[in-house]
N, CA, C and O atoms as a Maestro MAE file, in Angstrom:
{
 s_m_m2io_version
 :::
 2.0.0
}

f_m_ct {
 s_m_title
 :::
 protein
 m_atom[332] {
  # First column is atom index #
  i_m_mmod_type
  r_m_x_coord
  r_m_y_coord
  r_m_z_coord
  i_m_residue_number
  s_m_chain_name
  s_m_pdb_residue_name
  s_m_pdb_atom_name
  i_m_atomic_number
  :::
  1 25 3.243 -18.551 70.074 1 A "UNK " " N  " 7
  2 3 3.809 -19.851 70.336 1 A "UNK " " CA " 6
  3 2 3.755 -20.172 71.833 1 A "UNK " " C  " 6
  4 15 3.626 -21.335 72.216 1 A "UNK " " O  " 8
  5 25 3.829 -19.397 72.466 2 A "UNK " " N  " 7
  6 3 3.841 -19.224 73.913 2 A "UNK " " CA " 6
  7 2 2.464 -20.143 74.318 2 A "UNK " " C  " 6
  8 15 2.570 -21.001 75.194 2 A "UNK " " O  " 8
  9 25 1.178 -19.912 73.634 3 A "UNK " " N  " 7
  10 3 -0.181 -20.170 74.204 3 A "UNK " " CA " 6
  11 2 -0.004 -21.915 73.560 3 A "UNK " " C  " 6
  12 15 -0.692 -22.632 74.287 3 A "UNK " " O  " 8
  13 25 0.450 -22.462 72.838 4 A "UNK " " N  " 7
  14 3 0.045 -23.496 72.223 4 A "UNK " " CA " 6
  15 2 0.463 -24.427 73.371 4 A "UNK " " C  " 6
  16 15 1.191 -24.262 74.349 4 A "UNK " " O  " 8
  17 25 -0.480 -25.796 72.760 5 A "UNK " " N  " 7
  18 3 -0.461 -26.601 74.172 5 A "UNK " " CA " 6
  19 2 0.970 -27.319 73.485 5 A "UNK " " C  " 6
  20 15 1.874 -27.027 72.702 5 A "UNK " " O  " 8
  21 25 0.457 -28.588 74.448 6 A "UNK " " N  " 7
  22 3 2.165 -29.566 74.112 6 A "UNK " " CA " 6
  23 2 1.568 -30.177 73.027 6 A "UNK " " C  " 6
  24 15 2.473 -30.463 72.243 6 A "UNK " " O  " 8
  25 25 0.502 -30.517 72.592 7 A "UNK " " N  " 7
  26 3 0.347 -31.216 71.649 7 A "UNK " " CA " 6
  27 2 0.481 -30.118 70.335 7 A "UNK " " C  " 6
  28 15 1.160 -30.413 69.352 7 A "UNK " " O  " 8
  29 25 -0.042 -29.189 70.415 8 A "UNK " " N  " 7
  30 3 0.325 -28.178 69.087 8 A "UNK " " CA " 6
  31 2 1.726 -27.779 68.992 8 A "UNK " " C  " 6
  32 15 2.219 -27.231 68.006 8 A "UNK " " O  " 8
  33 25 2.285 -28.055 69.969 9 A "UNK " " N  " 7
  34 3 3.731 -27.707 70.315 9 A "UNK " " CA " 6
  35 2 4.287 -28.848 69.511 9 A "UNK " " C  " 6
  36 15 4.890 -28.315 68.580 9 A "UNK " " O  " 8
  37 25 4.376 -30.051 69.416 10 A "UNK " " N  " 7
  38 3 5.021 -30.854 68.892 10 A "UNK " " CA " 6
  39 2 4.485 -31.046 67.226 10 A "UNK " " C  " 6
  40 15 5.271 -31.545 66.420 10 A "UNK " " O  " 8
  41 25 3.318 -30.683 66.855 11 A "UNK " " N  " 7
  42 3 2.720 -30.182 65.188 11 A "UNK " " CA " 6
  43 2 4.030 -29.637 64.870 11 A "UNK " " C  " 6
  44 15 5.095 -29.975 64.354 11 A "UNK " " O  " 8
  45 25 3.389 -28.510 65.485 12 A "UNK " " N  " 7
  46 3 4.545 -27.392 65.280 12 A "UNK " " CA " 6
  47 2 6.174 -27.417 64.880 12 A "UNK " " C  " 6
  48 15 6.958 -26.777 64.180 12 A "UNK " " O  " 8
  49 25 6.170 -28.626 65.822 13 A "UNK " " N  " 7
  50 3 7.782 -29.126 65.914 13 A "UNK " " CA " 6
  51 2 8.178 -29.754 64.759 13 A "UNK " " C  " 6
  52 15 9.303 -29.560 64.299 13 A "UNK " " O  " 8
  53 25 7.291 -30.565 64.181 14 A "UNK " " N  " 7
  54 3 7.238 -31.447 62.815 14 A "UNK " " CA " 6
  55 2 7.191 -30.421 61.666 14 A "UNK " " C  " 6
  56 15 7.873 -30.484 60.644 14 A "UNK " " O  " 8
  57 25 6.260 -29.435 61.986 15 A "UNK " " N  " 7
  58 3 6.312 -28.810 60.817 15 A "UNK " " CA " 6
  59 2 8.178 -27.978 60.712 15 A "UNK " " C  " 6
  60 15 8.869 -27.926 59.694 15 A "UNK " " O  " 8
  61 25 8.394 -27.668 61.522 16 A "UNK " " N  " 7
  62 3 9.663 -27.432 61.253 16 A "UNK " " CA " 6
  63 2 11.000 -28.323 60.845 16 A "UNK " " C  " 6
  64 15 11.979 -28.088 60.137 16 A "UNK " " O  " 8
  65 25 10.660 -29.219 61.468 17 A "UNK " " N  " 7
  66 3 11.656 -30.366 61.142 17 A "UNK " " CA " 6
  67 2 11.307 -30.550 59.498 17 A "UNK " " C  " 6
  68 15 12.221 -30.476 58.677 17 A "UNK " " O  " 8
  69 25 9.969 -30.784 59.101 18 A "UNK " " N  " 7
  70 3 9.964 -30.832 57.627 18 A "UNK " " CA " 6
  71 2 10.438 -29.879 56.950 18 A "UNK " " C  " 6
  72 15 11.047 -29.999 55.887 18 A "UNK " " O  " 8
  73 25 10.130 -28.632 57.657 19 A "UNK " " N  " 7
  74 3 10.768 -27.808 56.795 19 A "UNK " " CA " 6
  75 2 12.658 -27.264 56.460 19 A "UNK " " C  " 6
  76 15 13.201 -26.839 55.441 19 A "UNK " " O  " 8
  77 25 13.053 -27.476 57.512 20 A "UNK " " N  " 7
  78 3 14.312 -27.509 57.214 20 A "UNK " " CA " 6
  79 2 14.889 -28.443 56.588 20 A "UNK " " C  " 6
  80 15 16.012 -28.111 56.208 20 A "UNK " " O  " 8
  81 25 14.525 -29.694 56.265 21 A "UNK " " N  " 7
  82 3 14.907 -30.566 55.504 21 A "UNK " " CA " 6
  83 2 14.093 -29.691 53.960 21 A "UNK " " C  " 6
  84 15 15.014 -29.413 53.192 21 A "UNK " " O  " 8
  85 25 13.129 -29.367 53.545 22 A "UNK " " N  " 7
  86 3 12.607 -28.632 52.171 22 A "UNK " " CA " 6
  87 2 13.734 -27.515 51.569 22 A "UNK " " C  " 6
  88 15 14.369 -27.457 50.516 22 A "UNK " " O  " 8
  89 25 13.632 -26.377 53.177 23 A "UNK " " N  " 7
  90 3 14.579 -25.961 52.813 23 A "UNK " " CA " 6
  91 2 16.126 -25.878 52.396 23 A "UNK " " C  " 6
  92 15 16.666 -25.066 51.645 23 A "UNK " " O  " 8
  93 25 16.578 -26.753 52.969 24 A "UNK " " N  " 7
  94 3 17.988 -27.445 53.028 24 A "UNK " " CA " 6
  95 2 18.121 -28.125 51.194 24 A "UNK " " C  " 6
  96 15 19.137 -28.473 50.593 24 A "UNK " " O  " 8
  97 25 16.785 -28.112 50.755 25 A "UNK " " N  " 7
  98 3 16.786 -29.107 49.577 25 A "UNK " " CA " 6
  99 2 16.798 -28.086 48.204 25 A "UNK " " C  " 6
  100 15 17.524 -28.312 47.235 25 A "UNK " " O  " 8
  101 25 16.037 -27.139 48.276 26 A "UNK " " N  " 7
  102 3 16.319 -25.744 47.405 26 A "UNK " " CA " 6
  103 2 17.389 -25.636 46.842 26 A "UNK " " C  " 6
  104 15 17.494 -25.932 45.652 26 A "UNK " " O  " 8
  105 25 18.617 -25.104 47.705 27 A "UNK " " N  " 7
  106 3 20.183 -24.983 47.128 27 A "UNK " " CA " 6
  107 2 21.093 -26.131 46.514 27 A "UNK " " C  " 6
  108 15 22.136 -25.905 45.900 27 A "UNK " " O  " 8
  109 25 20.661 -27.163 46.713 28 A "UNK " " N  " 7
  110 3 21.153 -28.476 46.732 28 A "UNK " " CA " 6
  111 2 20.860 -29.214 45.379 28 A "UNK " " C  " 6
  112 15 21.480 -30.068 44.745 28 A "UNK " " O  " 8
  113 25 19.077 -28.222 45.085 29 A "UNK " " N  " 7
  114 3 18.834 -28.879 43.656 29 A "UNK " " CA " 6
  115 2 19.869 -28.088 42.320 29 A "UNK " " C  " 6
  116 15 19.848 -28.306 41.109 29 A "UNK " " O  " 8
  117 25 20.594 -27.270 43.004 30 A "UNK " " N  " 7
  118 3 21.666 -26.773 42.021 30 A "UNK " " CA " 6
  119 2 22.204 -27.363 41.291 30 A "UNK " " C  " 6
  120 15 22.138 -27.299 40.064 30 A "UNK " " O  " 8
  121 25 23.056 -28.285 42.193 31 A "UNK " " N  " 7
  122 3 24.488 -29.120 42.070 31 A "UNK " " CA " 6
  123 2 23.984 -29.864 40.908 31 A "UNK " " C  " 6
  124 15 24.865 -30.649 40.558 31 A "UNK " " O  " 8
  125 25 22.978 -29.951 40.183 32 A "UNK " " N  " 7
  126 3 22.025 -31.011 39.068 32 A "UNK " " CA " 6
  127 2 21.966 -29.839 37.958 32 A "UNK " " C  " 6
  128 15 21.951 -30.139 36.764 32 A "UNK " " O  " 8
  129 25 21.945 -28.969 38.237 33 A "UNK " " N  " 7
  130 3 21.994 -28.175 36.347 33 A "UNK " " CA " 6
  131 2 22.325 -28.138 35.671 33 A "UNK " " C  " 6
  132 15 21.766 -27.571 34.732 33 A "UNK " " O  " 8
  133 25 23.650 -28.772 35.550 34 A "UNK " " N  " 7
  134 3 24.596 -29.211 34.624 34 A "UNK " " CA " 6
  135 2 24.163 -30.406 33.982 34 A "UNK " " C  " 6
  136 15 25.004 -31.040 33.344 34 A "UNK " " O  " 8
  137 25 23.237 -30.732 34.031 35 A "UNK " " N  " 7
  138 3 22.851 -32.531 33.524 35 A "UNK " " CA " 6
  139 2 21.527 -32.076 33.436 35 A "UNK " " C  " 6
  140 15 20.674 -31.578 34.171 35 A "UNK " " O  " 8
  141 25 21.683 -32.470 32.129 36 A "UNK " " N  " 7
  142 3 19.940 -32.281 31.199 36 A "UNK " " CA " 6
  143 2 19.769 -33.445 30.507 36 A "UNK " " C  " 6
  144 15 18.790 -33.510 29.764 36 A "UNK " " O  " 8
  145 25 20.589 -34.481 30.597 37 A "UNK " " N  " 7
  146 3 20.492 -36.267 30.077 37 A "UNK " " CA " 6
  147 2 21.268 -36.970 30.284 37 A "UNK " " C  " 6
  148 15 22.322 -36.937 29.650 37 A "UNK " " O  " 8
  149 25 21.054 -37.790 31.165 38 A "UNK " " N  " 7
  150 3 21.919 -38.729 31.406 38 A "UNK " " CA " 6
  151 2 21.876 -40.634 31.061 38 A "UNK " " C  " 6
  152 15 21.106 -41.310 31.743 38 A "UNK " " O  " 8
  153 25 22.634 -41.227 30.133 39 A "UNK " " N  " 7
  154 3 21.368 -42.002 29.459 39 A "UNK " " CA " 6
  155 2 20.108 -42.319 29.317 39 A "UNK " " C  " 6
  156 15 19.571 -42.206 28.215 39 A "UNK " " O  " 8
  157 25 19.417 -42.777 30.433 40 A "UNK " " N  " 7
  158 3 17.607 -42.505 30.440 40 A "UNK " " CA " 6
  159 2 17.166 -41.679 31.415 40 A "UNK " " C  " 6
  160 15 15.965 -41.418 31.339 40 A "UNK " " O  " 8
  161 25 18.057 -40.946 32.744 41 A "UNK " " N  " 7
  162 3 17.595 -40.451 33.244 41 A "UNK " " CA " 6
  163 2 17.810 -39.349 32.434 41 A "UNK " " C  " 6
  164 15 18.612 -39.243 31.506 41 A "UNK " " O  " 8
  165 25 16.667 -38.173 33.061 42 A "UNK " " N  " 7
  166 3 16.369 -36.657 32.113 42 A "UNK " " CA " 6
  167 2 16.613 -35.741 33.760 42 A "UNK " " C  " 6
  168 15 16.402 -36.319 34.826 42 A "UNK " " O  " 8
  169 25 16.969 -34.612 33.707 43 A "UNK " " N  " 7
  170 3 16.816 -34.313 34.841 43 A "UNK " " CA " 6
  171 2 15.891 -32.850 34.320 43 A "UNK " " C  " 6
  172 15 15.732 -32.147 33.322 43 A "UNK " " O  " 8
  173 25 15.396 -32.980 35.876 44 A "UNK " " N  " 7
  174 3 13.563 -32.139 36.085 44 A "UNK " " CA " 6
  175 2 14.315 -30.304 35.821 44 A "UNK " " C  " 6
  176 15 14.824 -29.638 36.723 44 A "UNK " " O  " 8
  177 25 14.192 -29.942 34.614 45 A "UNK " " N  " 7
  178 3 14.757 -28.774 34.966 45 A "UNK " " CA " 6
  179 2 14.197 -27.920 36.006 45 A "UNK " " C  " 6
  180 15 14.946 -27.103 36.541 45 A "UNK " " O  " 8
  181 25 13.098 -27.995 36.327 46 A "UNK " " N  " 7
  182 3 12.354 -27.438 37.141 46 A "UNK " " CA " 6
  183 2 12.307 -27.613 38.986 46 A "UNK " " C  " 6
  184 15 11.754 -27.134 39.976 46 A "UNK " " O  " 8
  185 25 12.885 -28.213 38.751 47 A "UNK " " N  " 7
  186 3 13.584 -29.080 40.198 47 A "UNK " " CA " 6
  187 2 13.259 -27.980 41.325 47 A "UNK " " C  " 6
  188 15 12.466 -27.896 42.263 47 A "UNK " " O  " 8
  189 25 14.445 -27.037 40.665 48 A "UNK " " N  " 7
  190 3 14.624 -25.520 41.776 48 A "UNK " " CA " 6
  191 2 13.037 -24.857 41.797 48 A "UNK " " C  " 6
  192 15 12.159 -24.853 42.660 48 A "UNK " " O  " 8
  193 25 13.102 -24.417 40.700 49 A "UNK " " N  " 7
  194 3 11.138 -23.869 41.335 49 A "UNK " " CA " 6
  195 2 9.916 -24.865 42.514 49 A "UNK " " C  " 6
  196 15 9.302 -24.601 43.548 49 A "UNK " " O  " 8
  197 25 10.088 -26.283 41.444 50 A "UNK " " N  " 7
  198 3 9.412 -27.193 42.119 50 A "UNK " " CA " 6
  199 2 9.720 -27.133 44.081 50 A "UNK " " C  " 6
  200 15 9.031 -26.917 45.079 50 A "UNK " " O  " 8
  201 25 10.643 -27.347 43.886 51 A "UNK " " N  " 7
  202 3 11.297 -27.886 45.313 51 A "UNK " " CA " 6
  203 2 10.529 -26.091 46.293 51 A "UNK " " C  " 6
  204 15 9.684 -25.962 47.179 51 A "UNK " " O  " 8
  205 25 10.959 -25.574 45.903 52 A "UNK " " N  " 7
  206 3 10.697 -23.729 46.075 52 A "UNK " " CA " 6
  207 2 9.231 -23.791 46.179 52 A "UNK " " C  " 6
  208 15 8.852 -23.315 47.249 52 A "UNK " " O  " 8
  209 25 8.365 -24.179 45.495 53 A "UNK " " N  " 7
  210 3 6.951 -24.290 45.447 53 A "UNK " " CA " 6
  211 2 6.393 -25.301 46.796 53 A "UNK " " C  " 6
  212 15 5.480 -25.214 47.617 53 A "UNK " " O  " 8
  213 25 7.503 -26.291 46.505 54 A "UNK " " N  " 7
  214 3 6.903 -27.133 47.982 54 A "UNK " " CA " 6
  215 2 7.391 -26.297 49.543 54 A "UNK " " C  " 6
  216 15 6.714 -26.013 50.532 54 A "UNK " " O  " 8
  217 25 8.591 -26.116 49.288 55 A "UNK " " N  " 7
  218 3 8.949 -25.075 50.433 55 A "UNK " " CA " 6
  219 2 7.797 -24.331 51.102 55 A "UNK " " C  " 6
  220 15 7.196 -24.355 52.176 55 A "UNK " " O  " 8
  221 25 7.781 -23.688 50.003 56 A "UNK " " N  " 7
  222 3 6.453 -22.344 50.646 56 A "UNK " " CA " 6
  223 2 4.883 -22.709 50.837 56 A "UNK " " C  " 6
  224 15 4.104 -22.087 51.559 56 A "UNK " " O  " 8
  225 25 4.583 -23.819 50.063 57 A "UNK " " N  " 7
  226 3 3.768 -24.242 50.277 57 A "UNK " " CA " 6
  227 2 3.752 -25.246 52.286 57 A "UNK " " C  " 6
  228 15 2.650 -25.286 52.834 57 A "UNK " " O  " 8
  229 25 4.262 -25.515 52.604 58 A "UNK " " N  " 7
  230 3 4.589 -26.325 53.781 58 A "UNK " " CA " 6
  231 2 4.479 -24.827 54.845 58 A "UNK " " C  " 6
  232 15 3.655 -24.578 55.724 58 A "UNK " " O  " 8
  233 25 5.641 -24.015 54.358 59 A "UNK " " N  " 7
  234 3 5.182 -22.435 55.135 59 A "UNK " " CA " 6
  235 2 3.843 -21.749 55.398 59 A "UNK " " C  " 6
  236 15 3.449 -21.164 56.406 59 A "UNK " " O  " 8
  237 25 3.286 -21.959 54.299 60 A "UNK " " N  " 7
  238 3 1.785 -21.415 54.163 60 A "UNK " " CA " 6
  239 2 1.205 -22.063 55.261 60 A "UNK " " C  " 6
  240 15 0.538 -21.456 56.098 60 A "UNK " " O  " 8
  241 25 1.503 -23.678 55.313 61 A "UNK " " N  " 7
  242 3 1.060 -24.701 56.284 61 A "UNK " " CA " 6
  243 2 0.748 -24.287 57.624 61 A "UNK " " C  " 6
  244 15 -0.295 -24.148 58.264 61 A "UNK " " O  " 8
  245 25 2.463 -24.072 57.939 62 A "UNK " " N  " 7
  246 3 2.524 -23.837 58.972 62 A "UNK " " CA " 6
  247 2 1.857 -22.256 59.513 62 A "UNK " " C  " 6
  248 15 1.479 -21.979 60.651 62 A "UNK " " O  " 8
  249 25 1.863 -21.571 58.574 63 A "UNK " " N  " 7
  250 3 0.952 -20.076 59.355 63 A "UNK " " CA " 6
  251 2 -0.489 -20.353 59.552 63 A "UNK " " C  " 6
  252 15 -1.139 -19.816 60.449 63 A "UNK " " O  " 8
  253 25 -1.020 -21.262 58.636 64 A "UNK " " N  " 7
  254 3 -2.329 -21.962 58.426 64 A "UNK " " CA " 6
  255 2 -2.707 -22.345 60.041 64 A "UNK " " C  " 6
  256 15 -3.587 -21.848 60.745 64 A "UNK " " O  " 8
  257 25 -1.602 -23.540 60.414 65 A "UNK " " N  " 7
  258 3 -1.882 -24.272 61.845 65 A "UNK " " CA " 6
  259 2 -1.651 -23.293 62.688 65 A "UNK " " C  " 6
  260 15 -2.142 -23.523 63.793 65 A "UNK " " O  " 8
  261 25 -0.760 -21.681 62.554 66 A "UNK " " N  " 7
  262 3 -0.589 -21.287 63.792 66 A "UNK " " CA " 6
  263 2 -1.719 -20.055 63.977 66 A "UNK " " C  " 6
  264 15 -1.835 -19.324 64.960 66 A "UNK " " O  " 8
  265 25 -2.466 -20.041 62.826 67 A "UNK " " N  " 7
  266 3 -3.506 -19.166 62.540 67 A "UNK " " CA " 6
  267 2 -3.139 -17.411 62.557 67 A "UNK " " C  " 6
  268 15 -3.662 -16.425 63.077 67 A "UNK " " O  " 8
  269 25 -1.946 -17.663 61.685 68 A "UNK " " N  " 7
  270 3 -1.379 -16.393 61.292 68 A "UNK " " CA " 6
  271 2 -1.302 -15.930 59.980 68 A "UNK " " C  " 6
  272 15 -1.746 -16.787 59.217 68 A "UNK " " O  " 8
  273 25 -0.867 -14.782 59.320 69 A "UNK " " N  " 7
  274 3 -1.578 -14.615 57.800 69 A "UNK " " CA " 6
  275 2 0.037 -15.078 57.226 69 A "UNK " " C  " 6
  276 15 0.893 -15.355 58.066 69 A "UNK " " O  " 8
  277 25 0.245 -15.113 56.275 70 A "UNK " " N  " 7
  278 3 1.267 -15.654 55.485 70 A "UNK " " CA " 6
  279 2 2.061 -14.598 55.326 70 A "UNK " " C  " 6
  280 15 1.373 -13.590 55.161 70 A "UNK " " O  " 8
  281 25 3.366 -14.349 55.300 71 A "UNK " " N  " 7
  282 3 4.261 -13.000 55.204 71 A "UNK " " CA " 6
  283 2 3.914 -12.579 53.548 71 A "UNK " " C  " 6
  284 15 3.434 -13.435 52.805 71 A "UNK " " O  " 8
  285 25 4.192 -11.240 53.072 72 A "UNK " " N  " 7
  286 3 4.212 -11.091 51.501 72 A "UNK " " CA " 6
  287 2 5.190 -12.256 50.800 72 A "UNK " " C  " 6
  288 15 4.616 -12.668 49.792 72 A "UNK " " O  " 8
  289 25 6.070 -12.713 50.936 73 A "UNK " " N  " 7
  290 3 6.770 -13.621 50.131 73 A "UNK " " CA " 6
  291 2 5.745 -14.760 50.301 73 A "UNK " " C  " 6
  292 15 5.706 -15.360 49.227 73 A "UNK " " O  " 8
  293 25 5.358 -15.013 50.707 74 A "UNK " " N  " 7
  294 3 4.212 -16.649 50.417 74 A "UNK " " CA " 6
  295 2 3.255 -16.188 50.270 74 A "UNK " " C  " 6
  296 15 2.394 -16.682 50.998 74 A "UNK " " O  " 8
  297 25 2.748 -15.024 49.322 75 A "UNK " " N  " 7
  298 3 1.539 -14.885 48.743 75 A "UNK " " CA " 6
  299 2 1.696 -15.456 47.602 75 A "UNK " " C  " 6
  300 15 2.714 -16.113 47.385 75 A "UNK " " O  " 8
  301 25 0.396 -15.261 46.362 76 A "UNK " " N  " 7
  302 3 0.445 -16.192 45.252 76 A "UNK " " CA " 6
  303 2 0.811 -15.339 44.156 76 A "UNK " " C  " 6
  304 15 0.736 -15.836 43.032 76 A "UNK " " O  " 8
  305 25 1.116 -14.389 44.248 77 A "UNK " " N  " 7
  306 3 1.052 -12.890 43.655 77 A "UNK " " CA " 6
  307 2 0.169 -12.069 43.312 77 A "UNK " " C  " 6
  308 15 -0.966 -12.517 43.473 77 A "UNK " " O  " 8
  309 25 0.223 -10.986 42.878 78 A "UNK " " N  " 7
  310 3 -0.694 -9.959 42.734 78 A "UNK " " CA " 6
  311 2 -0.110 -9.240 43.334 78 A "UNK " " C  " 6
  312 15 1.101 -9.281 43.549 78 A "UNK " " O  " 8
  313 25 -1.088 -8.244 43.805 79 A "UNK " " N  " 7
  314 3 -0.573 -6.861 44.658 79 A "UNK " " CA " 6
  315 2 -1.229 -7.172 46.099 79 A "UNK " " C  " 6
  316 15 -2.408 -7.524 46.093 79 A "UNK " " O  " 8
  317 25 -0.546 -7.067 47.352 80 A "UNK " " N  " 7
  318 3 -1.160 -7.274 48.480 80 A "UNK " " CA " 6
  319 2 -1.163 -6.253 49.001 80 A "UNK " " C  " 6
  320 15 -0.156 -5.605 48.712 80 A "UNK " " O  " 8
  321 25 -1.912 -5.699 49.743 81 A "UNK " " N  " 7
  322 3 -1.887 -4.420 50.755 81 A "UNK " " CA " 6
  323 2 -1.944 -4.753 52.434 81 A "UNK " " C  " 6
  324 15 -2.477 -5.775 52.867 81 A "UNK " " O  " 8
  325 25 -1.413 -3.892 53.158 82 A "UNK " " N  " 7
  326 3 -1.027 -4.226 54.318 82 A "UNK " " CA " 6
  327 2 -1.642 -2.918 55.123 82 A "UNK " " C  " 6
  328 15 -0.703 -2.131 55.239 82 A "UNK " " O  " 8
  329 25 -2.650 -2.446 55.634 83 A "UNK " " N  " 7
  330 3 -2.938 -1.843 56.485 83 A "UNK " " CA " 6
  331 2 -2.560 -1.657 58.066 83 A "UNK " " C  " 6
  332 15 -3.144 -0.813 58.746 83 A "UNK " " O  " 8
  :::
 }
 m_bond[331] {
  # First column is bond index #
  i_m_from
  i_m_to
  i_m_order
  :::
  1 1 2 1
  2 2 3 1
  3 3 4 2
  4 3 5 1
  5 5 6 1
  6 6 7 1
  7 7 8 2
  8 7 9 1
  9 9 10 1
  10 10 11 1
  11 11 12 2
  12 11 13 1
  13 13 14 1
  14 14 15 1
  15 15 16 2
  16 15 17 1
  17 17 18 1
  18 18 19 1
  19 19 20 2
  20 19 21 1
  21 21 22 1
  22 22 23 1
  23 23 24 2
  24 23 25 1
  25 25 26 1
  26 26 27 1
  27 27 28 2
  28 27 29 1
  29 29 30 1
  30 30 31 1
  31 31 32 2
  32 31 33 1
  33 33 34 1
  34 34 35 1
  35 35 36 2
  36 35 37 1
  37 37 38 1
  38 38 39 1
  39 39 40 2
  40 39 41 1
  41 41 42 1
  42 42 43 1
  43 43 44 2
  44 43 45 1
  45 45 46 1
  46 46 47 1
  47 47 48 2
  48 47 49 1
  49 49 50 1
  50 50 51 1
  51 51 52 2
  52 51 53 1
  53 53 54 1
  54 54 55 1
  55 55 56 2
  56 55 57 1
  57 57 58 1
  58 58 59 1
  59 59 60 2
  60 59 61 1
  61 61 62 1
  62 62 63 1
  63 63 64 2
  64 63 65 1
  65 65 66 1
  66 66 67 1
  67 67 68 2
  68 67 69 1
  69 69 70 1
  70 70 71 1
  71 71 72 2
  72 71 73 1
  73 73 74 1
  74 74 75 1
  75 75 76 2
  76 75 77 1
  77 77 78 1
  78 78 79 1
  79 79 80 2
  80 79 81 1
  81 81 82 1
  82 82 83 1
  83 83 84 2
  84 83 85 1
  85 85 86 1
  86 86 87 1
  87 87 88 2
  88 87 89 1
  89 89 90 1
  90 90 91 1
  91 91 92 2
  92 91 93 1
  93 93 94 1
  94 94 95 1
  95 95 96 2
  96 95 97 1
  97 97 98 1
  98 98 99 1
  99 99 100 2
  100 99 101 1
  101 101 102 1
  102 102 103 1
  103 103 104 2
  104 103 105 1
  105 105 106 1
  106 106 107 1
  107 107 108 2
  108 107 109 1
  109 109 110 1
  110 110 111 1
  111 111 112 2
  112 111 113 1
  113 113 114 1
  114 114 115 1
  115 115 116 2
  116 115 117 1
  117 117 118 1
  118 118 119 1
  119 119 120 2
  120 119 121 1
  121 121 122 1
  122 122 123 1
  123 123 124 2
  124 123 125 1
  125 125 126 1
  126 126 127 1
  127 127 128 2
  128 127 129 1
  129 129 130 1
  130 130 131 1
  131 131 132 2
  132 131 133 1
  133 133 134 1
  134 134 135 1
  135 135 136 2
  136 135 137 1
  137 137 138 1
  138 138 139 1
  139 139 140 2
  140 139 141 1
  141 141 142 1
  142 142 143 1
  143 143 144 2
  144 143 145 1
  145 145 146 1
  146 146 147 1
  147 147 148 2
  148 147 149 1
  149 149 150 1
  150 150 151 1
  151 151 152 2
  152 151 153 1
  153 153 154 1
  154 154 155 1
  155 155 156 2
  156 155 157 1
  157 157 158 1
  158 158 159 1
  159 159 160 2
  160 159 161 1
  161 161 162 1
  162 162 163 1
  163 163 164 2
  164 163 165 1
  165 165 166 1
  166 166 167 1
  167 167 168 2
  168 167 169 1
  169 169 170 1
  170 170 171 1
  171 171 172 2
  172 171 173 1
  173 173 174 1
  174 174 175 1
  175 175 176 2
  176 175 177 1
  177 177 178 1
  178 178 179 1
  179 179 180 2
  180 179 181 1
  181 181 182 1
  182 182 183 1
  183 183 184 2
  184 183 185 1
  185 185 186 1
  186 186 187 1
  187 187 188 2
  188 187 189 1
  189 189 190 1
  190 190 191 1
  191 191 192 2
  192 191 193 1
  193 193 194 1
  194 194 195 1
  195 195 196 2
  196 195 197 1
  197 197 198 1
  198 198 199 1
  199 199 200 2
  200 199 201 1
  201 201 202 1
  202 202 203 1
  203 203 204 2
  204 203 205 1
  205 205 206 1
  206 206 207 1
  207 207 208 2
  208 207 209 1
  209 209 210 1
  210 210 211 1
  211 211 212 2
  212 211 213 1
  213 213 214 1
  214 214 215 1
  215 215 216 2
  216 215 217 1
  217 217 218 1
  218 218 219 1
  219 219 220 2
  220 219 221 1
  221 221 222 1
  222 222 223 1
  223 223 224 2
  224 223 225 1
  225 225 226 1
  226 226 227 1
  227 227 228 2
  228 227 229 1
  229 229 230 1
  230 230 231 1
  231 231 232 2
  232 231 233 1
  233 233 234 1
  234 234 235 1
  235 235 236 2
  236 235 237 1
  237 237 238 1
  238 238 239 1
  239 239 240 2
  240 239 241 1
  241 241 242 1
  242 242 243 1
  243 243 244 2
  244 243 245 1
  245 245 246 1
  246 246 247 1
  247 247 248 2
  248 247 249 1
  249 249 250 1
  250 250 251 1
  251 251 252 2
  252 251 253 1
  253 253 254 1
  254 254 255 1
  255 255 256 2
  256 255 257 1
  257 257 258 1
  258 258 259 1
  259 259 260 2
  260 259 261 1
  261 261 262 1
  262 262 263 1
  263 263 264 2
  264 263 265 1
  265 265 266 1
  266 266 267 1
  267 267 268 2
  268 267 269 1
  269 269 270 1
  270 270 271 1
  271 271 272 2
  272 271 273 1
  273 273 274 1
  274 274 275 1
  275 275 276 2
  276 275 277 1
  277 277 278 1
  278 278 279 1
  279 279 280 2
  280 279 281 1
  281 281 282 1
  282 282 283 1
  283 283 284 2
  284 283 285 1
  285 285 286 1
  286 286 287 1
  287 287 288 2
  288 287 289 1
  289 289 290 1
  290 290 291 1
  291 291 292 2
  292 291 293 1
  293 293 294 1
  294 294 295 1
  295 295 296 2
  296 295 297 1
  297 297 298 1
  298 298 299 1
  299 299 300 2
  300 299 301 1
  301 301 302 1
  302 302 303 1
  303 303 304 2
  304 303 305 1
  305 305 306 1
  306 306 307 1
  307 307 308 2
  308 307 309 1
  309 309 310 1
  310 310 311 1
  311 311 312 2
  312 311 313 1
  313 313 314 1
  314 314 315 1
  315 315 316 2
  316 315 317 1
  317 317 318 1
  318 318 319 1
  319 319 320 2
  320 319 321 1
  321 321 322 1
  322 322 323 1
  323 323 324 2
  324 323 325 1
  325 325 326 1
  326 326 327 1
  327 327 328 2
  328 327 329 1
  329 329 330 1
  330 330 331 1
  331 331 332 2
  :::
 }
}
């Protein structure tokens, strides 16, 4: 982070700002599990994965732009090895 200019510096900055708002949104899709119909609205049971999928996906992002490999938790699964 040190080497990036001001302009990758402020990417950078966005990508975090997005992401704490993603993340902030994860725990939050809780408070909705209790409601599986609400006259026409339906709620997304999937909300929590979904939201979780965009999370890490935005993470991936950001190791992408900083040209770093992705930690084991934001792999896609399988078995990874680490030499």
């Amino acid at each position: 982070m040190n080497n990036l200019s001001q302009a990758e510096t402020g990417i950078a900055r966005r990508y975090l700002v997005a992401l704490h708002g993603l993340e902030a949104a994860v725990p939050r899709s809780g408070e909705n599990l209790d409601t599986d119909q609400a006259a026409v609205w339906t709620h997304n049971r999937d909300e929590t994965r979904d939201r979780t999928r965009l999370f890490d996906s935005w993470c991936r992002r950001l190791c992408g732009f900083l040209g770093i490999p992705a930690g084991p938790a934001l792999t896609d699964g399988g078995i990874s090895f680490v030499v």
